[in-house]
Backbone atoms as SQL, in Angstrom:
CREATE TABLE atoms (id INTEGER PRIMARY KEY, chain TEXT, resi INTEGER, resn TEXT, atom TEXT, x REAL, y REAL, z REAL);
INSERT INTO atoms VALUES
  (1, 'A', 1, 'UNK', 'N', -55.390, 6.502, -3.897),
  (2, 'A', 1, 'UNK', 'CA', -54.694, 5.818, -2.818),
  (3, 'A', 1, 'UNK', 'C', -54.182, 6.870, -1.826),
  (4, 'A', 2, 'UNK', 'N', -54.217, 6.357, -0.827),
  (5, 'A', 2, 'UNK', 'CA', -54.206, 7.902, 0.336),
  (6, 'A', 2, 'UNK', 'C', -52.848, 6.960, 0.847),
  (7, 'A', 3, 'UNK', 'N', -51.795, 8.684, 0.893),
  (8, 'A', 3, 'UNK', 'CA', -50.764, 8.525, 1.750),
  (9, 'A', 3, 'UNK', 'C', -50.354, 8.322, 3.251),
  (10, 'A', 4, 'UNK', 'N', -50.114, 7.771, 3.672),
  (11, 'A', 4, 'UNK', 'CA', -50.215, 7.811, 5.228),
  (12, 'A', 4, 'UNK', 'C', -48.736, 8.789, 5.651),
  (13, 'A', 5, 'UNK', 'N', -48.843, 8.875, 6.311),
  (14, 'A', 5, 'UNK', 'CA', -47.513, 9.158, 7.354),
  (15, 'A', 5, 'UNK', 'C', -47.136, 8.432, 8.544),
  (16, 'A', 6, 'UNK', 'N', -45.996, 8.596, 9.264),
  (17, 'A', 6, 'UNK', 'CA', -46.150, 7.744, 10.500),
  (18, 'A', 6, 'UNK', 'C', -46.935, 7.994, 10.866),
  (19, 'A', 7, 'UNK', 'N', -46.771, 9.483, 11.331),
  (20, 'A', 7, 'UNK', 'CA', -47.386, 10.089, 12.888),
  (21, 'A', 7, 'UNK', 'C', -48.799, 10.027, 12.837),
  (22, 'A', 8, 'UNK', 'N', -49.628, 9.720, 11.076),
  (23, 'A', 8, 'UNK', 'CA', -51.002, 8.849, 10.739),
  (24, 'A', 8, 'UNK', 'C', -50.910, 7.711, 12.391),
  (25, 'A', 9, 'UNK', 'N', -49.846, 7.214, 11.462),
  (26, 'A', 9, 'UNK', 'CA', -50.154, 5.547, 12.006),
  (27, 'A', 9, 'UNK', 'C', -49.990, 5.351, 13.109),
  (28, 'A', 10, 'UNK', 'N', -48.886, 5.904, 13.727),
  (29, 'A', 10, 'UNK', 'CA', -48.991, 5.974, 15.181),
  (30, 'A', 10, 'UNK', 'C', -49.523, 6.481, 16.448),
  (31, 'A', 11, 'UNK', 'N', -51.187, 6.890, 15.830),
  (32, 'A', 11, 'UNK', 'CA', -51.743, 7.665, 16.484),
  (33, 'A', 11, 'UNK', 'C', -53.015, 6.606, 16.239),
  (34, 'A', 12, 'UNK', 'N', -52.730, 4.716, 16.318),
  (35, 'A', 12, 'UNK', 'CA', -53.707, 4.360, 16.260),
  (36, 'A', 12, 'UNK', 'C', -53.051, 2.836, 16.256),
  (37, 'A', 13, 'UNK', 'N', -51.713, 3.037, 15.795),
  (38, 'A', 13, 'UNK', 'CA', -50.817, 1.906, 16.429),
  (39, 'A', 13, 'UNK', 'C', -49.323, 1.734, 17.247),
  (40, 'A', 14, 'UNK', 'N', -49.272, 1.119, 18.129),
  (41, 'A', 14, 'UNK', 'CA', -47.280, 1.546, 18.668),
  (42, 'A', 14, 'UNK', 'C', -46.930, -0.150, 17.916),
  (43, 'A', 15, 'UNK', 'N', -45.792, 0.991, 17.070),
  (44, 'A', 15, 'UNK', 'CA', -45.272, -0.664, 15.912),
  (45, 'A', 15, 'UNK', 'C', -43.887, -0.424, 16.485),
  (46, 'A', 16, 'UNK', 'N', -43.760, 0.186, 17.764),
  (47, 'A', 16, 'UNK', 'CA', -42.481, 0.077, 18.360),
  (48, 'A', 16, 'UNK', 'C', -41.573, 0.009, 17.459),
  (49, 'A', 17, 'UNK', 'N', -41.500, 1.095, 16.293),
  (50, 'A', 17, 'UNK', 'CA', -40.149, 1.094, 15.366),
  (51, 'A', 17, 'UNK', 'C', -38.701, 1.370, 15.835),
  (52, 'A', 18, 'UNK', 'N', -39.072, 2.100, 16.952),
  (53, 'A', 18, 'UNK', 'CA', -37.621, 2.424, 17.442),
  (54, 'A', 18, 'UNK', 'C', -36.821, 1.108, 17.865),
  (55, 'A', 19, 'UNK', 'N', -37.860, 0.707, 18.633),
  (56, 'A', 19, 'UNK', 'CA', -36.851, -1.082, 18.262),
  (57, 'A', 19, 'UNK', 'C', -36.916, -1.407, 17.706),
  (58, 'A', 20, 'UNK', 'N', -37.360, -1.398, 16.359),
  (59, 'A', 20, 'UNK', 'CA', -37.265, -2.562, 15.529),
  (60, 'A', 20, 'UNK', 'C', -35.484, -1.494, 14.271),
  (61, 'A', 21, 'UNK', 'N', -35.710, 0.018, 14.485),
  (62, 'A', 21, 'UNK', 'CA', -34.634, 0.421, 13.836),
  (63, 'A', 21, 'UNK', 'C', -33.452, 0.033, 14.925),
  (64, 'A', 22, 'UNK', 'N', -33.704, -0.130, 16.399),
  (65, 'A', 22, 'UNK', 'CA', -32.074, -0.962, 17.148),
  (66, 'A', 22, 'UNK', 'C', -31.686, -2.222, 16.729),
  (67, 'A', 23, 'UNK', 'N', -32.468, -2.807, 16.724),
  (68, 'A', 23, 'UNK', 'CA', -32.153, -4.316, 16.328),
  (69, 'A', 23, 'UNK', 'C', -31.754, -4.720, 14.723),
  (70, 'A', 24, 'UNK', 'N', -32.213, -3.778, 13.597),
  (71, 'A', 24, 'UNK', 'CA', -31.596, -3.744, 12.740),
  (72, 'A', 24, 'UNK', 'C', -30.295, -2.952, 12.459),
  (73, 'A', 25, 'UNK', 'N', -29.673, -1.911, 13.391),
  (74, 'A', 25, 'UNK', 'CA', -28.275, -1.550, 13.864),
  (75, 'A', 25, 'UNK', 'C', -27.439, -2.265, 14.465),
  (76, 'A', 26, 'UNK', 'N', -28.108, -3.144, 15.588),
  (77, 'A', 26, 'UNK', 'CA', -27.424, -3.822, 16.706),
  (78, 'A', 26, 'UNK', 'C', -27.385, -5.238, 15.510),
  (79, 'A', 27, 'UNK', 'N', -27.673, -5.774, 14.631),
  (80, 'A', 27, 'UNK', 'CA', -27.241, -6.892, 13.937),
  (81, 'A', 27, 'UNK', 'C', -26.907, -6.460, 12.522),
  (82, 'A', 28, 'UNK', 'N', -26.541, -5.060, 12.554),
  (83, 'A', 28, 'UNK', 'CA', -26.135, -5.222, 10.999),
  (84, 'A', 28, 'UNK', 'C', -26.719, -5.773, 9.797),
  (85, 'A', 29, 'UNK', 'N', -28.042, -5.773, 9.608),
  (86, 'A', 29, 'UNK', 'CA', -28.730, -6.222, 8.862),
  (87, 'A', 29, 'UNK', 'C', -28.980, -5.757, 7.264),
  (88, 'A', 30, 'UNK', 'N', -28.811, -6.110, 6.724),
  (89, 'A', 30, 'UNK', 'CA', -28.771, -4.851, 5.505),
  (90, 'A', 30, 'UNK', 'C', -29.973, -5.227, 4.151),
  (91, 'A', 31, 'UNK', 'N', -30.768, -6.577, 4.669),
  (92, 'A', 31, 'UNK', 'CA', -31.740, -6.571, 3.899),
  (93, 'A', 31, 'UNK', 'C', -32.744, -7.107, 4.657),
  (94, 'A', 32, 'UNK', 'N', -34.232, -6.589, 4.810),
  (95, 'A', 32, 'UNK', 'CA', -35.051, -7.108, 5.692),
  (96, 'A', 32, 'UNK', 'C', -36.173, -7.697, 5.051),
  (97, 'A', 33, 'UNK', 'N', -36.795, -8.377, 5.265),
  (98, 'A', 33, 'UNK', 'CA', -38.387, -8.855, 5.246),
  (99, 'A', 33, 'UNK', 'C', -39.397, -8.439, 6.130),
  (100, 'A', 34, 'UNK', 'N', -40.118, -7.557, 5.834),
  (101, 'A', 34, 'UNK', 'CA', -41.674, -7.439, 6.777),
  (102, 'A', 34, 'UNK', 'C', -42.300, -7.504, 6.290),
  (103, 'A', 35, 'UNK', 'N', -43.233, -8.705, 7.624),
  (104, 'A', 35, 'UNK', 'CA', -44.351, -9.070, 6.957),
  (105, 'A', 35, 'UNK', 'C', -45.496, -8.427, 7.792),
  (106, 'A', 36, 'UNK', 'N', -46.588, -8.264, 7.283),
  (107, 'A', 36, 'UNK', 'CA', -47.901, -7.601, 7.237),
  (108, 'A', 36, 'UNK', 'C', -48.900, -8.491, 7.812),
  (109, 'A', 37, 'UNK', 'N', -49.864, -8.167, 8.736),
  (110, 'A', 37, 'UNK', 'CA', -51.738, -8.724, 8.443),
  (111, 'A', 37, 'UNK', 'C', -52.312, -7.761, 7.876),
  (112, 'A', 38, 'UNK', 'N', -52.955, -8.291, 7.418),
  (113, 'A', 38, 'UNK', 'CA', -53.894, -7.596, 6.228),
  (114, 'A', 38, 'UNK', 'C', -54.473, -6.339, 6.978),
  (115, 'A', 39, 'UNK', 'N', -54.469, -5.910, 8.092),
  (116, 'A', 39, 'UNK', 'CA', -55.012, -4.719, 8.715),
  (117, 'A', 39, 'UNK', 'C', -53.689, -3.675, 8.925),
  (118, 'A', 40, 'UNK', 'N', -52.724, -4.162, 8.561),
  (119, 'A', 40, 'UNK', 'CA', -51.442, -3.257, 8.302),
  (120, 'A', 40, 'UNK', 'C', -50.899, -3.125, 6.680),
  (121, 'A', 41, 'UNK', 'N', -51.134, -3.441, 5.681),
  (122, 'A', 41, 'UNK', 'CA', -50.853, -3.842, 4.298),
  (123, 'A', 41, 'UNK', 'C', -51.167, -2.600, 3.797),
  (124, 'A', 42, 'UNK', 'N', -51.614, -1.493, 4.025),
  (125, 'A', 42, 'UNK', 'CA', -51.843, -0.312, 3.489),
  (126, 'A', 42, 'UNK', 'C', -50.655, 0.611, 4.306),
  (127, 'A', 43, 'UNK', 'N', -50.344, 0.228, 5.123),
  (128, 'A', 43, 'UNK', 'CA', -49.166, 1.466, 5.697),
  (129, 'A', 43, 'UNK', 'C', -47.769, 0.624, 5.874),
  (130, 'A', 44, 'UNK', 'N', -47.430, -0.272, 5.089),
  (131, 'A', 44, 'UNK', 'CA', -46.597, -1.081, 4.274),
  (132, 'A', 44, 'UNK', 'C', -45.031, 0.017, 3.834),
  (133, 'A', 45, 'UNK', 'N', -45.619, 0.778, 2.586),
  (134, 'A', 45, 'UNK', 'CA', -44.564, 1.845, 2.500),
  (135, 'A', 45, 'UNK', 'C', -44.626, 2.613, 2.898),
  (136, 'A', 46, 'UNK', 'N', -45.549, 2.969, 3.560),
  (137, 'A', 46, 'UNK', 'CA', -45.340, 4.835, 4.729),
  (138, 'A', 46, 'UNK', 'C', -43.774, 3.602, 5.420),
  (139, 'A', 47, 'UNK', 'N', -43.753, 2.744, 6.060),
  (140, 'A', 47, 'UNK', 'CA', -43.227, 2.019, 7.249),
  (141, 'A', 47, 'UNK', 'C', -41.758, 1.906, 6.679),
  (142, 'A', 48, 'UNK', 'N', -41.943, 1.634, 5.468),
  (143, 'A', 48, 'UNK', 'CA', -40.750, 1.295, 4.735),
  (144, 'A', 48, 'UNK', 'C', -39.951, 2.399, 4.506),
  (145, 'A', 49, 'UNK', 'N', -40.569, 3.676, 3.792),
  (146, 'A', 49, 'UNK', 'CA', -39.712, 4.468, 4.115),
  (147, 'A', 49, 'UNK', 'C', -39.177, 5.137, 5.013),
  (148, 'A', 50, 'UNK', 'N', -39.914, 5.159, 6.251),
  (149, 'A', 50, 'UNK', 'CA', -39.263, 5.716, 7.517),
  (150, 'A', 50, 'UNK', 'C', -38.026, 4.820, 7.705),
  (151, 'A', 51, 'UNK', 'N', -38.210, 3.473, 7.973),
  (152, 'A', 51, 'UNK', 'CA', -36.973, 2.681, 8.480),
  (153, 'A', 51, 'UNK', 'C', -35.953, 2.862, 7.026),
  (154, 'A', 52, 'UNK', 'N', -36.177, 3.426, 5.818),
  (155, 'A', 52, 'UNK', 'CA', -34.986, 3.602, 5.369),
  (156, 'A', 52, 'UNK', 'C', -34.326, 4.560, 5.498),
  (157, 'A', 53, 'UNK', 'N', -34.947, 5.512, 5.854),
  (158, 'A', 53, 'UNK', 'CA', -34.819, 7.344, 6.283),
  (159, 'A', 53, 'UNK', 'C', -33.913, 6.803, 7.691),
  (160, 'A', 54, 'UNK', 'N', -34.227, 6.030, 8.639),
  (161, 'A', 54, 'UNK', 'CA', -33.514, 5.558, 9.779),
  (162, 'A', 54, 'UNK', 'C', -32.103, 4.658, 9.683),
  (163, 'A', 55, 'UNK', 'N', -32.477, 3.982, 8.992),
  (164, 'A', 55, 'UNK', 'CA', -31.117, 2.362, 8.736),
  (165, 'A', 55, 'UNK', 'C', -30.410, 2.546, 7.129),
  (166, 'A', 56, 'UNK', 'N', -29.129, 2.031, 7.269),
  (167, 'A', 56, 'UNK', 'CA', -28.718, 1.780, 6.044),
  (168, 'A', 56, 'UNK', 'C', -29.275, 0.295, 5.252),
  (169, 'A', 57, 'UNK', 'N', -30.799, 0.024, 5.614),
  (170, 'A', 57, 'UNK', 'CA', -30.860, -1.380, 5.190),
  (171, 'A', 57, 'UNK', 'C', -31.632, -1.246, 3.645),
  (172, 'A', 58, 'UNK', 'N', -32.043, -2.317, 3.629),
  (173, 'A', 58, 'UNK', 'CA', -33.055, -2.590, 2.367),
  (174, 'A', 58, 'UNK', 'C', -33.887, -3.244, 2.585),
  (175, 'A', 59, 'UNK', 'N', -34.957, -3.175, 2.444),
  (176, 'A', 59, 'UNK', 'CA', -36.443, -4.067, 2.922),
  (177, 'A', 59, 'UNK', 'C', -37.440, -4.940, 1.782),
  (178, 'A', 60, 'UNK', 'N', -37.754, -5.718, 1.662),
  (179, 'A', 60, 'UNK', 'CA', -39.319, -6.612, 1.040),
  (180, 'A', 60, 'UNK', 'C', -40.158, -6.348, 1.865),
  (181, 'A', 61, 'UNK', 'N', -41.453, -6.231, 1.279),
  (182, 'A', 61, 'UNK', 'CA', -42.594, -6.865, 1.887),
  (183, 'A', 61, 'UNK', 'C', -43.136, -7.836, 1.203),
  (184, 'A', 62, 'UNK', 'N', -43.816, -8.416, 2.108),
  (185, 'A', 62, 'UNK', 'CA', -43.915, -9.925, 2.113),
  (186, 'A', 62, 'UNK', 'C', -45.356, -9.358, 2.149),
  (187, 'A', 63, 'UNK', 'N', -45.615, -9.535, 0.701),
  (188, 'A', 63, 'UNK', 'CA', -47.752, -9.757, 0.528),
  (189, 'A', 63, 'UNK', 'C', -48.801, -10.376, 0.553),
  (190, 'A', 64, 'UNK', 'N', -48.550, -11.942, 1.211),
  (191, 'A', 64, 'UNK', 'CA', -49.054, -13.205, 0.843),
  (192, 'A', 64, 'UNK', 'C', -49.669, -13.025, 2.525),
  (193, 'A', 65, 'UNK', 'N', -50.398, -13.814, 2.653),
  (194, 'A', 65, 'UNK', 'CA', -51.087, -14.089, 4.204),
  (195, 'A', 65, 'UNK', 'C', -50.378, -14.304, 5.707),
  (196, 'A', 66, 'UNK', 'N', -50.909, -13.628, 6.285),
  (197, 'A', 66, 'UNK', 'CA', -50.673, -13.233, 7.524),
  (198, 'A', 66, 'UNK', 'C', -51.007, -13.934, 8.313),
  (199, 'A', 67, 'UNK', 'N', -51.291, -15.250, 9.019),
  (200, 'A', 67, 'UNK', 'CA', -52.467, -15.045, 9.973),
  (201, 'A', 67, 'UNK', 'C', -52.105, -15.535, 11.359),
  (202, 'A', 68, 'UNK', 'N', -50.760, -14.804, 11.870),
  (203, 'A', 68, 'UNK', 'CA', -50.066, -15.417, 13.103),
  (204, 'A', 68, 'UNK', 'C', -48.618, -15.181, 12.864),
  (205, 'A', 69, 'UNK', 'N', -48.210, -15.362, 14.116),
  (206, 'A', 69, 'UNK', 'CA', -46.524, -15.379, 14.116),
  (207, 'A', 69, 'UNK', 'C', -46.032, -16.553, 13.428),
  (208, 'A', 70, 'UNK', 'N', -46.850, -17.730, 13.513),
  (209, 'A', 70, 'UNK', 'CA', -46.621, -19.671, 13.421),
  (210, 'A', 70, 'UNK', 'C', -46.375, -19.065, 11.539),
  (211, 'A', 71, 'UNK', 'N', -46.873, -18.277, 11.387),
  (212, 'A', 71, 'UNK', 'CA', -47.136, -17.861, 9.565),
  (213, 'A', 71, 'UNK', 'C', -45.877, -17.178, 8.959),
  (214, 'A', 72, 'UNK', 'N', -44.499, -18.156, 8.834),
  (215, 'A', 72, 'UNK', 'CA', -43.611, -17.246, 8.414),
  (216, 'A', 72, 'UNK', 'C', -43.679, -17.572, 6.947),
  (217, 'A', 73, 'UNK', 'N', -43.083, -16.386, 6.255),
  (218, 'A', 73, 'UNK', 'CA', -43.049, -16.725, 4.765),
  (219, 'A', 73, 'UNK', 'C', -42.146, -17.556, 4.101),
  (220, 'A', 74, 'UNK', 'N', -42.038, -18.408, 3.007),
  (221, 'A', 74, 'UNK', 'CA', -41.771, -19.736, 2.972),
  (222, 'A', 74, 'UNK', 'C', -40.924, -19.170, 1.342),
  (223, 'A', 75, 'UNK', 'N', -39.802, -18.862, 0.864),
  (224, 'A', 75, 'UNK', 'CA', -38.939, -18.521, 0.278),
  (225, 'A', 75, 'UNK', 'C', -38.364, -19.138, -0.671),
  (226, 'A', 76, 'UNK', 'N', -37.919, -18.952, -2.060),
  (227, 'A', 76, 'UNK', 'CA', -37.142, -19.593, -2.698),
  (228, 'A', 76, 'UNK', 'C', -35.836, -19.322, -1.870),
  (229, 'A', 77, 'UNK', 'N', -35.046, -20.445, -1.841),
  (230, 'A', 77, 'UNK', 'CA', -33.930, -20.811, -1.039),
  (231, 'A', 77, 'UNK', 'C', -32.511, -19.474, -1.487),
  (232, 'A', 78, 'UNK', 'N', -32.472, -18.965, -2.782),
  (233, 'A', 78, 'UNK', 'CA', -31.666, -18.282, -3.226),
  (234, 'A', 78, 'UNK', 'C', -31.905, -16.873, -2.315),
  (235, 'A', 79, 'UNK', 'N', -33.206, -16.379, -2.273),
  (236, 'A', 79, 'UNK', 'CA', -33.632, -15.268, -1.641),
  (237, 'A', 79, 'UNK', 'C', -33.558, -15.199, 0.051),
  (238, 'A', 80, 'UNK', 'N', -33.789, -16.516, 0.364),
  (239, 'A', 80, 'UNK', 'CA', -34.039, -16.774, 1.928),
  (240, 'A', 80, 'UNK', 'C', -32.964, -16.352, 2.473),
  (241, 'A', 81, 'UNK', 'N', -31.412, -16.473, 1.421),
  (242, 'A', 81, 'UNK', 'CA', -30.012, -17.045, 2.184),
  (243, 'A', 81, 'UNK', 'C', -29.753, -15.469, 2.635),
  (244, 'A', 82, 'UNK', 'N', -30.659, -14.736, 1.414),
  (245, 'A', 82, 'UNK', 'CA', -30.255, -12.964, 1.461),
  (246, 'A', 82, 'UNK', 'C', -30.121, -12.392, 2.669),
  (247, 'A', 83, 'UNK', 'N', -31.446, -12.671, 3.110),
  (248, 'A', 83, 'UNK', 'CA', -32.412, -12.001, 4.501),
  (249, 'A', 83, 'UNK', 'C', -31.530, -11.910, 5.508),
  (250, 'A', 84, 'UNK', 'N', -31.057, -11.069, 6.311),
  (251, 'A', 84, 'UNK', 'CA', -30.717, -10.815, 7.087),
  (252, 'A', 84, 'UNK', 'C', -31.454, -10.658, 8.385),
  (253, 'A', 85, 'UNK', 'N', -32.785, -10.294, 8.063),
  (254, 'A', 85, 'UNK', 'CA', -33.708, -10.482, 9.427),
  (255, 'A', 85, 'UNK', 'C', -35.260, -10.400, 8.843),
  (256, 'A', 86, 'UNK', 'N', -35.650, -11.075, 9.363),
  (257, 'A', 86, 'UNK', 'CA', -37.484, -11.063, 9.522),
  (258, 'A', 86, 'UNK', 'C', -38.109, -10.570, 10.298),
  (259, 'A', 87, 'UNK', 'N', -38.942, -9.330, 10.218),
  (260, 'A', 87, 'UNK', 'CA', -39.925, -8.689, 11.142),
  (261, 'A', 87, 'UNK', 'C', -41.413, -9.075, 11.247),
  (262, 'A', 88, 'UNK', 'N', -42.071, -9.400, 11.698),
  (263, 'A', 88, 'UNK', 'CA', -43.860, -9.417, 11.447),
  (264, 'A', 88, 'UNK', 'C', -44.294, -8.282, 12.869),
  (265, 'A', 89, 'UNK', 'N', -45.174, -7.943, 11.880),
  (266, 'A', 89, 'UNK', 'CA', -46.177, -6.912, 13.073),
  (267, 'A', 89, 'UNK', 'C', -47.218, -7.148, 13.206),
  (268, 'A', 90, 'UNK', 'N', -48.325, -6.629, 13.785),
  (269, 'A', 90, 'UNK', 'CA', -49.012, -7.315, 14.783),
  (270, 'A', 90, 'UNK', 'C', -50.185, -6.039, 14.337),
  (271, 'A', 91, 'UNK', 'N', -51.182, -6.295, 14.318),
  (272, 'A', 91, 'UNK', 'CA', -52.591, -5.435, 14.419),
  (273, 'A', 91, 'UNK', 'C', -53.449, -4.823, 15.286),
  (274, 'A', 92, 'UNK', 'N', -53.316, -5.608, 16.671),
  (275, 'A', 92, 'UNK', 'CA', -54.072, -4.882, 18.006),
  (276, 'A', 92, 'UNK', 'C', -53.681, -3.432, 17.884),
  (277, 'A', 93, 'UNK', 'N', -55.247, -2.718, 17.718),
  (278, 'A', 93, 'UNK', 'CA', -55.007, -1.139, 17.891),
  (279, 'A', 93, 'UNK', 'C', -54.381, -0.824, 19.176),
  (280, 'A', 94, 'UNK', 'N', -54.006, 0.217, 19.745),
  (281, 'A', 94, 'UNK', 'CA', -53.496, 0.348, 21.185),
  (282, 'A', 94, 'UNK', 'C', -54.605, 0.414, 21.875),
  (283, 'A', 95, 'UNK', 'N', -54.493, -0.038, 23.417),
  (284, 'A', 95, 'UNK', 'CA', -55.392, 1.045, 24.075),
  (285, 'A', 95, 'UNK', 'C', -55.603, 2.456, 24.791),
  (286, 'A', 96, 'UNK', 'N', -56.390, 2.776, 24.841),
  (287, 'A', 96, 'UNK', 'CA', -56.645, 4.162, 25.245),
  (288, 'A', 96, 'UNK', 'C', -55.897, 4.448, 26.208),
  (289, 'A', 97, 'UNK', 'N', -55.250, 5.713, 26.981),
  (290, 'A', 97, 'UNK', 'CA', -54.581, 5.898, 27.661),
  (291, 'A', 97, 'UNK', 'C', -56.007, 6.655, 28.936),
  (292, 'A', 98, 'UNK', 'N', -55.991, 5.809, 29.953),
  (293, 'A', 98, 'UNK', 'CA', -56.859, 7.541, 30.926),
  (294, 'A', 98, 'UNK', 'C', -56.201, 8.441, 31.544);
């Protein structure tokens, strides 16, 4: 299993973490959910540990199917109440810069 790093990943995606580490500061969030498409599910924990290296939070990933924003994950009610925020990311590679 090959390790990624960010600076891997971000040299082929912008997952705009820096906002996504404001918005988990700016709401105090302290346990998160991100969810994955299956073309991001391998750089899952590279992702996870950066935003813990960044935030005092705690994160899930959510491993079950992706296939849209309309696709949120559907929770036992005890766990749901936890969540403090839900992220989903998105797969379009970037485009090229000229």
């Amino acid at each position: 299993m090959q390790k990624y790093t960010i600076s891997d990943i971000e040299k082929q995606y912008d997952l705009e973490l820096n906002k996504i580490i404001e918005q988990i500061k700016k709401s105090n969030a302290k346990l998160i959910l991100l969810q994955f498409p299956d073309g991001l599910k391998q750089y899952a924990t590279a992702i996870v540990d950066y935003l813990e290296e960044k935030t005092d939070a705690e994160f899930l990933i959510w491993i079950e199917s992706c296939f849209g924003a309309c696709d949120t994950p559907i929770l036992p009610g005890k766990i749901q109440k936890q969540i403090d925020l839900t992220i989903q990311f998105g797969h379009s590679e970037m485009m090229p810069s000229f």
